[in-house]
C-alpha positions as CSV (number, residue, x, y, z in Angstrom):
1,X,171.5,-55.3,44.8
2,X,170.8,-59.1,44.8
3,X,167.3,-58.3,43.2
4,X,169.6,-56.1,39.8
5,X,172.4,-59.5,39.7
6,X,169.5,-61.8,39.1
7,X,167.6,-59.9,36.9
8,X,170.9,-59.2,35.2
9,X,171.5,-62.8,35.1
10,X,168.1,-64.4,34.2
11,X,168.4,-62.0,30.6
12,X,170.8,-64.7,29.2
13,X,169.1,-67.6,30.4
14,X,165.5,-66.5,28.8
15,X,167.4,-65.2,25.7
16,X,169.0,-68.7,25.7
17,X,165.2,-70.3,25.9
18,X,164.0,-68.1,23.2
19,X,166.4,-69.0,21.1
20,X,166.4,-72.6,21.9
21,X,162.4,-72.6,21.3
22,X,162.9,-71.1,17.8
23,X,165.1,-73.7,16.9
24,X,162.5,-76.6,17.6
25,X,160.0,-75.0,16.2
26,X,161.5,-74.4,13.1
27,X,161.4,-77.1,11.1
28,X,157.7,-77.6,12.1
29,X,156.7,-73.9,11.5
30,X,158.7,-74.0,7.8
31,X,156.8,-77.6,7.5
32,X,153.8,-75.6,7.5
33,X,154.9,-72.8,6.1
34,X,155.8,-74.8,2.9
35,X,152.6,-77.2,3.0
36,X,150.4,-73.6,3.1
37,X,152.1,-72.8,0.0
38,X,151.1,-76.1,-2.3
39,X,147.9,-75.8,-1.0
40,X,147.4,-71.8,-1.8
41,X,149.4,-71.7,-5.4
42,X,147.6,-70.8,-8.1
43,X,144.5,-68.8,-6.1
44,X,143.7,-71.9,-4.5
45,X,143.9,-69.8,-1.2
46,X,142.0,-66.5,-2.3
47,X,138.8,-69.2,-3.4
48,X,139.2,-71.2,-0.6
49,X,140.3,-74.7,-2.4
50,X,143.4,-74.9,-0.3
51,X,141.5,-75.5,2.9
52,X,139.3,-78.3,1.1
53,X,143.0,-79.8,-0.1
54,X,144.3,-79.4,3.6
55,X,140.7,-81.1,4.4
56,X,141.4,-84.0,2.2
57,X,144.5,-84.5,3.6
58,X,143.2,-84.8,7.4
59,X,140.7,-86.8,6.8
60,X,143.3,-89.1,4.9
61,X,145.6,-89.6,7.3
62,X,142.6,-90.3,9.8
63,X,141.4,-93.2,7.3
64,X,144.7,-95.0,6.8
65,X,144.8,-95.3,10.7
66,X,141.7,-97.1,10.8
67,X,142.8,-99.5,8.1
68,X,145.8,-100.4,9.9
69,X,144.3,-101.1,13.1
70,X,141.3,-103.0,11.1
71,X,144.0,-104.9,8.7
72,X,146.4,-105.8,11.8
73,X,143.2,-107.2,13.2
74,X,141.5,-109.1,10.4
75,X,143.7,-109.7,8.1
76,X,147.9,-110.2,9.8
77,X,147.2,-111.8,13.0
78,X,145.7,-115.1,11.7
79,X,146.7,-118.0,9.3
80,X,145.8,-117.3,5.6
81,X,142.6,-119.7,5.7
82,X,141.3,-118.1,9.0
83,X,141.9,-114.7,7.5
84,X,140.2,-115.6,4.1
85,X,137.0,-116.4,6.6
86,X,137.4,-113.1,8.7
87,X,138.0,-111.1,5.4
88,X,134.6,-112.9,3.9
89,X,132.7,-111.7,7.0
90,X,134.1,-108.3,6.7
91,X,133.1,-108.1,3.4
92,X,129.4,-109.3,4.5
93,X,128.7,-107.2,7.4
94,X,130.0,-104.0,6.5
95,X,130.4,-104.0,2.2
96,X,127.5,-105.8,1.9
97,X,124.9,-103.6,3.7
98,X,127.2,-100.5,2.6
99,X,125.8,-101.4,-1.0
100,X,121.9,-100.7,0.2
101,X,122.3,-97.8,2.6
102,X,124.9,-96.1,0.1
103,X,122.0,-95.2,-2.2
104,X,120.5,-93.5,0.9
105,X,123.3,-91.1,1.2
106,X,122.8,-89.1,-1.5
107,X,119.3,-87.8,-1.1
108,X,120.3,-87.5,2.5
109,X,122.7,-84.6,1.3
110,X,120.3,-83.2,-1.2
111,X,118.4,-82.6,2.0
112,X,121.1,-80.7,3.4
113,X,122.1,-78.4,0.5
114,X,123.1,-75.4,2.9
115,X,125.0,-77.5,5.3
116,X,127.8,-78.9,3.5
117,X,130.1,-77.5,6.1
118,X,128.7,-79.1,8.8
119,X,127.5,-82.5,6.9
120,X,131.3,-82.6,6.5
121,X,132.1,-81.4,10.2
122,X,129.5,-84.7,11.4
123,X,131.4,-87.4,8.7
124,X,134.5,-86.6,10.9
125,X,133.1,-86.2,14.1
126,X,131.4,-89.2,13.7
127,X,134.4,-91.1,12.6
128,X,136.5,-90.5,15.5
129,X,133.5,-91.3,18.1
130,X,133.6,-95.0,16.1
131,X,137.4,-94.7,16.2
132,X,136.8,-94.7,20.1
133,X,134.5,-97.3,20.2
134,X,136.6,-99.6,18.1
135,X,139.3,-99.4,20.1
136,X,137.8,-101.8,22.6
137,X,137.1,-104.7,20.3
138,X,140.1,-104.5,17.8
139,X,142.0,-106.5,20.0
140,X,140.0,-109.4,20.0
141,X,138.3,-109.0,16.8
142,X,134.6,-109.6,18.0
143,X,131.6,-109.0,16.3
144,X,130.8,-105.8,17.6
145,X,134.3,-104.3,15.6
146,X,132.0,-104.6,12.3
147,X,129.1,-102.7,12.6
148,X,131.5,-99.7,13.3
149,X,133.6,-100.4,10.7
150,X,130.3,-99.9,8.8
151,X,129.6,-96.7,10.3
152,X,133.0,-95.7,9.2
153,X,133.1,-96.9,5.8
154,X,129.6,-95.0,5.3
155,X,130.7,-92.0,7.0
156,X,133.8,-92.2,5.0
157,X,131.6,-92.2,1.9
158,X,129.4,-89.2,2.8
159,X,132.4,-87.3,3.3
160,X,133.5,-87.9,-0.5
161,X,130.6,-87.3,-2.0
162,X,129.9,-84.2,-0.1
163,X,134.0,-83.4,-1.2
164,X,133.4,-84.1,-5.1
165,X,130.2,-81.8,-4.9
166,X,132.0,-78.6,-3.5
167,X,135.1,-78.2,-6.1
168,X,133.5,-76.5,-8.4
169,X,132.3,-74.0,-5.8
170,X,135.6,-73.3,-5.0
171,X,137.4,-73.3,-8.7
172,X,140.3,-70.8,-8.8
173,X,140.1,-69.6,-12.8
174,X,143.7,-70.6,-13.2
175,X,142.9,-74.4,-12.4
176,X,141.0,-76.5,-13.9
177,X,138.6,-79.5,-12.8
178,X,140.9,-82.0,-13.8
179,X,143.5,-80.1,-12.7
180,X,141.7,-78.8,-8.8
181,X,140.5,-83.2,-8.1
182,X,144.1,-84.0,-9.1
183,X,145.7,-81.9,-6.3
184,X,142.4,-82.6,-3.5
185,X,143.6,-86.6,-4.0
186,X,147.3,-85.9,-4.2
187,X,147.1,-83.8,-0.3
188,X,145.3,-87.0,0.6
189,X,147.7,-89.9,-1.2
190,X,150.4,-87.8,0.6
191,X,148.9,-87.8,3.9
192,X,148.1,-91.6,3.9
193,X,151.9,-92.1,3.2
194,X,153.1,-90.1,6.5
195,X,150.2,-91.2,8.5
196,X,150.6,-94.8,7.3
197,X,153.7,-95.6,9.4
198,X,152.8,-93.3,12.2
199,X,149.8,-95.5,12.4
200,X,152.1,-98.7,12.3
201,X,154.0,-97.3,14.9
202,X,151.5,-96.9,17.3
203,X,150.1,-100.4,16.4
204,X,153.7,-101.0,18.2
205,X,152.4,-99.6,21.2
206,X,149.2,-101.4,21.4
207,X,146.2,-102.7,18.7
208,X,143.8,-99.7,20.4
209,X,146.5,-96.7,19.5
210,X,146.0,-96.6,15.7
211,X,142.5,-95.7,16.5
212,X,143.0,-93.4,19.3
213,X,145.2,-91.5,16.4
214,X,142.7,-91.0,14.3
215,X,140.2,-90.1,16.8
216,X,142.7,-87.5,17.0
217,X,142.8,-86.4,13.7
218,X,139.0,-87.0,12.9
219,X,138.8,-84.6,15.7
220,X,140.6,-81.7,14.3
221,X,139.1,-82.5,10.9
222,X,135.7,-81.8,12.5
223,X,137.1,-77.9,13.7
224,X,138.6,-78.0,10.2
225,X,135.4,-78.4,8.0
226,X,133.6,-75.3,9.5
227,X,137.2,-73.3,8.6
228,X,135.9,-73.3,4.3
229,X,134.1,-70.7,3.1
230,X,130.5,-70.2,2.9
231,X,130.5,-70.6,-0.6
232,X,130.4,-74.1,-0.1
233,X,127.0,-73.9,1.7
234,X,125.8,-72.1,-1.2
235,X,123.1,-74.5,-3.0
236,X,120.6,-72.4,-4.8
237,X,117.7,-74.9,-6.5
238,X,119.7,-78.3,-5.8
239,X,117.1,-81.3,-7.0
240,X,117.9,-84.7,-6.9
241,X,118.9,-86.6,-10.1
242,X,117.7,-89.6,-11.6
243,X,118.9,-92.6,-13.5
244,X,116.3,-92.6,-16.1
245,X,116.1,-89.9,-18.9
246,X,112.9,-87.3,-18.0
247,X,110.1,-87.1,-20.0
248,X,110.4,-86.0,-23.3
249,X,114.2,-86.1,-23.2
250,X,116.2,-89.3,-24.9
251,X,120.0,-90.0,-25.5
252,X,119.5,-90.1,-29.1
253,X,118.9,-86.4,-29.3
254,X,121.6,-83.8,-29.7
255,X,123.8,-83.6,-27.3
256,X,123.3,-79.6,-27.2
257,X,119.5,-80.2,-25.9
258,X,120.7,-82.9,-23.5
259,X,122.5,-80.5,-21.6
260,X,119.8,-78.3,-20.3
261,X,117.9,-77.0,-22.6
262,X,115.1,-79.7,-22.9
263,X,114.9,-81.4,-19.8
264,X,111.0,-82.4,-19.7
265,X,108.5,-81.4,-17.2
266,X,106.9,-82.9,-14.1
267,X,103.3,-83.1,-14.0
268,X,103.5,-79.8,-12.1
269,X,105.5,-78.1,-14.8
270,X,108.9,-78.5,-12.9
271,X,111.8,-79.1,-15.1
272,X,113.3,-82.5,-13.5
273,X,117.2,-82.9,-14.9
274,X,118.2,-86.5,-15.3
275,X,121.2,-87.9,-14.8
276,X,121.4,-89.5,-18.6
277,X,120.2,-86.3,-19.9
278,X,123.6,-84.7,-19.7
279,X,125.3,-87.3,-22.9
280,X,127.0,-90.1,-22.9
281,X,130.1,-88.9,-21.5
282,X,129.3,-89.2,-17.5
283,X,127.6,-93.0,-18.2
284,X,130.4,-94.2,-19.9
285,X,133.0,-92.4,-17.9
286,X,130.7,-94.1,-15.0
287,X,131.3,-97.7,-16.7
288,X,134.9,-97.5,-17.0
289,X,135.8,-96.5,-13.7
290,X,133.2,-99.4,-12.6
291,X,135.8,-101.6,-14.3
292,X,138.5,-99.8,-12.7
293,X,137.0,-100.2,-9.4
294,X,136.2,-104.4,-9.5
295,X,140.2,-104.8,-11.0
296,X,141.4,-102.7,-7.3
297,X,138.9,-104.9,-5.1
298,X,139.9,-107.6,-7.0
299,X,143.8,-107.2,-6.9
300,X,143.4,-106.1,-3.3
301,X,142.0,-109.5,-1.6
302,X,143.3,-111.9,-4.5
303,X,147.3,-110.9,-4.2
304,X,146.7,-110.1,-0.8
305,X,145.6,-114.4,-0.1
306,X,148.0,-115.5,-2.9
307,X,151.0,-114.0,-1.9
308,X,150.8,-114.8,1.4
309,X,150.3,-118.5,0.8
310,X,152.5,-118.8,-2.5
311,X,155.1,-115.6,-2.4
312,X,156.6,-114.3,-5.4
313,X,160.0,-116.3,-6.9
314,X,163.0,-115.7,-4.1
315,X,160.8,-113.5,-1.9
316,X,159.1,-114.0,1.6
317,X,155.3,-113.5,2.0
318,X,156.0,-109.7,3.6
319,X,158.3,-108.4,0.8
320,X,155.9,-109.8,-1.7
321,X,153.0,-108.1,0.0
322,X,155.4,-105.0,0.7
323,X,156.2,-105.1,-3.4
324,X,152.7,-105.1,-4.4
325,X,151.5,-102.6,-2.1
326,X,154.6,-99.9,-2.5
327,X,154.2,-100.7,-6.8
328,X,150.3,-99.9,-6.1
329,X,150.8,-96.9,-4.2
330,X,153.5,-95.5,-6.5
331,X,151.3,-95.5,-9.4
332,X,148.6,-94.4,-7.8
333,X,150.3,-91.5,-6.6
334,X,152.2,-91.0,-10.0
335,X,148.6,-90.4,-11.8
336,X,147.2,-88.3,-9.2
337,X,150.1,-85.8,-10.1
338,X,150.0,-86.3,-13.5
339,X,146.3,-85.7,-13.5
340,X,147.5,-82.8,-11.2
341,X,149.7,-80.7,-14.3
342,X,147.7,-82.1,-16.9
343,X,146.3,-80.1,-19.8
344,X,144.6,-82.2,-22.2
345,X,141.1,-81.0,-22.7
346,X,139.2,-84.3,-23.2
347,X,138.6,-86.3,-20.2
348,X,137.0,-88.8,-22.2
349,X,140.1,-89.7,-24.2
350,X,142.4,-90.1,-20.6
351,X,139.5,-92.6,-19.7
352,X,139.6,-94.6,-22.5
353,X,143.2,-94.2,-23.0
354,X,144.4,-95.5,-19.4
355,X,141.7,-98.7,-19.7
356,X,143.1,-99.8,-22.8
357,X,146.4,-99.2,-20.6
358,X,145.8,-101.5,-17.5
359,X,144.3,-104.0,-20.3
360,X,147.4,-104.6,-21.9
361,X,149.4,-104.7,-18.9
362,X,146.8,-107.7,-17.4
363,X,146.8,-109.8,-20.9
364,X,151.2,-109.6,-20.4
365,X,150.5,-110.6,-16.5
366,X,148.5,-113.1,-17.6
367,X,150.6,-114.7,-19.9
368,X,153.6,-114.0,-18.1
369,X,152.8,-114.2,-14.2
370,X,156.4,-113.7,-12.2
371,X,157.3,-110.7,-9.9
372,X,157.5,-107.9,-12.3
373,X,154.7,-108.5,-14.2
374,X,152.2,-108.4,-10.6
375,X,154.2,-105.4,-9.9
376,X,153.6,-103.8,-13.0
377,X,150.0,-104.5,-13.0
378,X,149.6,-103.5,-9.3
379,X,151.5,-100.0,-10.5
380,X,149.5,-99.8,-13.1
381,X,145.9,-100.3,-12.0
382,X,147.0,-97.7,-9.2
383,X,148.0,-95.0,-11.9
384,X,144.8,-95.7,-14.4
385,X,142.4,-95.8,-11.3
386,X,143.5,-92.7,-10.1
387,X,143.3,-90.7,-13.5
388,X,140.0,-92.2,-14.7
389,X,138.6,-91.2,-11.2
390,X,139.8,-87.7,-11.8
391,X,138.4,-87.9,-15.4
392,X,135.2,-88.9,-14.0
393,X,134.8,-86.1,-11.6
394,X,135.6,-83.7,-14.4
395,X,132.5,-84.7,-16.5
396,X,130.8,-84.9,-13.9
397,X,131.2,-81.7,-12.8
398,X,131.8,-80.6,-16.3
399,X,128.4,-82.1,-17.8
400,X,126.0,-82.6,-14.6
401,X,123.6,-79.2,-13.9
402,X,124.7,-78.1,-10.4
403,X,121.7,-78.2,-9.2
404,X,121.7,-82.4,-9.5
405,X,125.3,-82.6,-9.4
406,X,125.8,-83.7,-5.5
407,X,123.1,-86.2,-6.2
408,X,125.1,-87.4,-9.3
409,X,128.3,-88.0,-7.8
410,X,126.2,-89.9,-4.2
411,X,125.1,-92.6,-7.0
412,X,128.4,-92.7,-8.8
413,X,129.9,-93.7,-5.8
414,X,127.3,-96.4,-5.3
415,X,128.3,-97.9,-8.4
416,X,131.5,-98.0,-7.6
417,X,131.7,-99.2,-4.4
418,X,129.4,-101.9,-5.4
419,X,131.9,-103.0,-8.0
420,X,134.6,-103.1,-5.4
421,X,133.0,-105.5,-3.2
422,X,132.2,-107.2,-6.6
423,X,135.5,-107.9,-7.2
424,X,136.8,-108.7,-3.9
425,X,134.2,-110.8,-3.7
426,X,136.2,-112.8,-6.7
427,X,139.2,-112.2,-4.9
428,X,138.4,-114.0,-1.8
429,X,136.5,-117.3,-3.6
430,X,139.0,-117.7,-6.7
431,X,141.6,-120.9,-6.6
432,X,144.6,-119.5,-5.3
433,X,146.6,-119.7,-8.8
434,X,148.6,-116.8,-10.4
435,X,148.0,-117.4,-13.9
436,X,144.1,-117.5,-13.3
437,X,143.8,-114.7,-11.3
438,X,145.9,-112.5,-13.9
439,X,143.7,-113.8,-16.6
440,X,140.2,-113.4,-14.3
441,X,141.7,-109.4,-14.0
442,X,142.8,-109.1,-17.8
443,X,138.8,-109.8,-18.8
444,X,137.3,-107.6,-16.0
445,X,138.9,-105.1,-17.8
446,X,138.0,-106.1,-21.1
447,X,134.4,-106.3,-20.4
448,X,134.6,-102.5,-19.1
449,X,136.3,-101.6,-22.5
450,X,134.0,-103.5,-24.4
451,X,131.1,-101.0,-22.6
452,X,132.5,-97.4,-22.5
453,X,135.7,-97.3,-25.3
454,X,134.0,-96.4,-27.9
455,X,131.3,-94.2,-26.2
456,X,133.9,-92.1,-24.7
457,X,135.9,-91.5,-28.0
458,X,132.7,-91.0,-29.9
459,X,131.5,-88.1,-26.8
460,X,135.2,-86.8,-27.2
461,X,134.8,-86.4,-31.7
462,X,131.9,-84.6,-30.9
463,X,133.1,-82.1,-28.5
464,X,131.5,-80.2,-25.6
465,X,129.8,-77.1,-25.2
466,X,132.2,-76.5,-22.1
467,X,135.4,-74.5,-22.4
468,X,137.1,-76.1,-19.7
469,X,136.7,-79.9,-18.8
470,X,141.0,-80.5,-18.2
């Protein structure tokens, strides 16, 4: 009898839990729900690009957590002319050695062109092992923090390249290149932005949490990678490209024969693909993001010391920084999703087009230095960078032979990041004055337009062979 009561009576109580259970879960489960959705529309899911955006997005939200926890430490706990020194050395122990083993990266990978899953899988897994074993120095910011930050940055790297190289693998025919890089870097931009103050958060806590975090999500990341589809492993005749045109092949010939159909022979009769040998899009496209590139590393370290010793008219130093950085973000965010619904069929023009943007917007910083014009500029450097990246990766993909193409994009990257430290490098030495430092930015990008402008439009008169570049 007592046995039938309680039974009678525990049937509300677990309908109750049930209930109650489904209610908490809801708004994570719809979360998810909605998220698998963005990340599946359009056939994304059926090729397998959504789990490559979803990817992107971990391993964003595991990066952001390491920059917090590295900028709280180098950067925010020290005067401005101790942090210009600690900045320095950051930028020597771990850029500058990034610039010579970053060439080794890429024919690393062309060594692995069946295990792009798993070279993927290891770039995470070995982040969040560093993650660990930063988290005993960041508090005191010894020596032994930058050697890992290496390891990170290079790992980091590898990842992206190894990224870049599989979208085409796993191109929906309803999205195009431009279209397929623009939503991979959106999933990530909005993953930094959620992690970003869960990261700050848990530098609350203590300076070791941000990187227990991503050790965290580097960790998931890692079981993530081996979830794409085998397609991405799929690397039939991958070669190595090179810098120089092959043998018999020059940029003044057509650009028809350039793209594969006179590549020049080895002395054992091998065709050998060169990087150059594709046209003049991907070198100029190459040159204008290297401009691109030196303005962000530039911007980053320059403001960053400025307005922190002179803040912008009526503001402290931590809503000047704040302005900066949100105005940056923004735009960088705002050309990812334009770059995301964007049709235009000539990468080359968007190239060319958003240099001669950021240009104009540095000559009126310049000349007018105040609190709108750095915002602007910051706004705008973010939203050109972003779609002349995206450009890039579309003529790369578009214009490099697949067999060369992960190669291709390891050395693009090299360039790159090279220019970055190039231009923090500026950052950190120049006077601290506004009017210079706008004017220093304002010819970094003229000198990039003055290299790749008119290459670009001349590649885009001519047309491509390719149906779909955008």
């Amino acid at each position: 009898m007592t046995s039938a009561r309680s039974h009678q009576d525990s049937g509300p109580f677990r309908r109750t839990g049930r209930a109650v259970g489904r209610a908490l879960r809801a708004p994570f489960t719809g979360t998810a729900r909605s998220v698998r959705r963005a990340t599946h529309a359009h056939g994304a899911g059926e090729s397998g690009l959504g789990k490559l955006i979803e990817l992107h997005a971990v391993n964003g939200a595991g990066d952001v957590m390491i920059t917090v926890a590295l900028a709280s430490t180098v950067f925010f706990s020290v005067p401005t002319d101790e942090a210009r020194g600690r900045v320095a050395l950051y930028l020597a122990v771990t850029m500058a050695p990034f610039t010579l083993l970053a060439p080794v990266i890429g024919p690393l990978l062309d060594r692995l062109p069946h295990g792009r899953r798993a070279a993927m899988a290891g770039a995470m897994l070995a982040r969040a092992v560093l993650a660990l074993a930063m988290s005993g120095a960041v508090a005191t910011g010894g020596l032994e923090l930058y050697p890992a930050a290496l390891g990170v940055l290079v790992c980091s790297k590898a990842y992206g390249v190894v990224r870049s190289a599989v979208v085409p693998r796993l191109l929906p025919p309803r999205i195009s290149l431009v279209r397929a890089n623009a939503r991979v870097t959106l999933a990530g931009l909005l993953a930094t932005g959620l992690a970003a103050p869960v990261g700050a958060g848990l530098q609350f806590v203590g300076p070791a949490w941000p990187l227990y975090g991503a050790c965290a999500v580097f960790a998931g990341g890692t079981v993530l990678a081996f979830t794409l589809p085998p397609e991405v492993d799929s690397a039939k005749g991958e070669r190595k490209a090179r810098l120089v045109p092959p043998y018999g092949v020059t940029p003044s010939r057509p650009r028809a024969e350039r793209n594969g159909r006179r590549w020049g022979r080895a002395g054992n009769g091998e065709r050998r693909p060169g990087l150059r040998s594709v046209g003049p899009s991907v070198l100029n496209g190459l040159q204008a993001n290297t401009a691109h590139r030196a303005l962000s590393g530039f911007l980053i370290f320059f403001l960053a010391f400025l307005l922190r010793d002179q803040p912008l008219a009526g503001q402290s130093a931590a809503v000047s920084l704040g302005i900066v950085g949100v105005a940056a973000g923004i735009g960088n965010a705002l050309g990812t999703a334009v770059g995301s619904w964007l049709r235009a069929r000539g990468p080359e023009v968007i190239a060319a087009s958003v240099l001669a943007l950021a240009l104009g917007v540095a000559v009126l910083a310049a000349l007018f230095f105040g609190t709108v014009t750095v915002a602007a500029l910051s706004a705008t450097a973010g939203f050109s960078q972003a779609l002349s990246k995206l450009s890039l990766d579309a003529m790369i993909q578009r214009d490099v032979p697949e067999e060369v193409r992960a190669s291709a994009f390891a050395r693009a990257e090299t360039v790159l990041q090279m220019a970055w430290v190039a231009g923090g490098g500026i950052g950190i030495l120049l006077p601290l004055n506004g009017v210079l430092g706008m004017a220093v930015a304002a010819a970094v990008l003229a000198l990039g337009a003055a290299t790749s402008v008119r290459g670009l439009l001349s590649a885009a008169r001519h047309g491509s062979p390719h149906p779909r570049v955008a």
